[in-house]
C-alpha positions as CSV (number, residue, x, y, z in Angstrom):
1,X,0.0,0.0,0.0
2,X,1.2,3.6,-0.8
3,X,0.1,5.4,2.0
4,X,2.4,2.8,4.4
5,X,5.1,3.3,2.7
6,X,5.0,6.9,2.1
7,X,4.3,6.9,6.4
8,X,7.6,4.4,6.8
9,X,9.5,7.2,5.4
10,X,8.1,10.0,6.7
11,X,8.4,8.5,10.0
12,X,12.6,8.1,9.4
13,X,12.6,12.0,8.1
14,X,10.9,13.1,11.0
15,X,11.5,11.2,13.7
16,X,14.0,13.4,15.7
17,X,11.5,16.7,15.6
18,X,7.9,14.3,15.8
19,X,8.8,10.7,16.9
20,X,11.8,11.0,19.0
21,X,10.0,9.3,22.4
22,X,9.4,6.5,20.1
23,X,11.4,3.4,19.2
24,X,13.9,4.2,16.4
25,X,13.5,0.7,15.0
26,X,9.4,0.7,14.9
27,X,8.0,-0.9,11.7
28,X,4.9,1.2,10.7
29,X,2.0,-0.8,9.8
30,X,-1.4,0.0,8.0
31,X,-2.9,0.6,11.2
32,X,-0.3,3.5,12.2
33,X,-0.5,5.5,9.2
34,X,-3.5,8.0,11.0
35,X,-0.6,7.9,14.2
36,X,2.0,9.4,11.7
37,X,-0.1,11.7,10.1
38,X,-1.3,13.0,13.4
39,X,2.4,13.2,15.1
40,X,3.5,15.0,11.7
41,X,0.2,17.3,12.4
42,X,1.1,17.9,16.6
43,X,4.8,17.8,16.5
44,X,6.1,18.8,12.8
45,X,6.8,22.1,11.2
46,X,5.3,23.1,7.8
47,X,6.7,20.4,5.8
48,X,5.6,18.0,8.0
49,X,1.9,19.5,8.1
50,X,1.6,19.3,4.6
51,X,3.5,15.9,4.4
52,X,0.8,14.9,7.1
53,X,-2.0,16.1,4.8
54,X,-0.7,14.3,1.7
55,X,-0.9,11.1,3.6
56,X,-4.5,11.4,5.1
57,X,-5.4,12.3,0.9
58,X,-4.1,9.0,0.8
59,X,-6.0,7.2,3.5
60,X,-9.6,8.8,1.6
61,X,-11.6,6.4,0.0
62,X,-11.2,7.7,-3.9
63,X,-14.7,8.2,-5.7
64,X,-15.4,5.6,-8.3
């Protein structure tokens, strides 16, 4: 899936100004990609806000 993979990395860019409390090593899963999102949102500066927005565009249902 997209959407975990584009979380796996934005959890390595960002995890010493979002994630730091976390565990380094900490395989995101489909169930954390709203967690990411929402530590990019609380924690993260602009790039991370709009990286956090990107990935909940993601998570949306697309219209068929």
């Amino acid at each position: 899936m997209v959407a975990v993979r584009e979380a796996r990395k934005l959890y390595r860019v960002h995890y010493l100004q979002c994630f730091w409390w976390a565990r380094p090593d900490l395989v995101v899963g489909a169930k954390d990609v709203p967690w990411v999102a929402d530590g990019l949102r609380k924690h993260g500066g602009r790039d991370a806000w709009r990286a956090a927005a990107r990935l909940e565009q993601m998570l949306r249902p697309q219209p068929a």
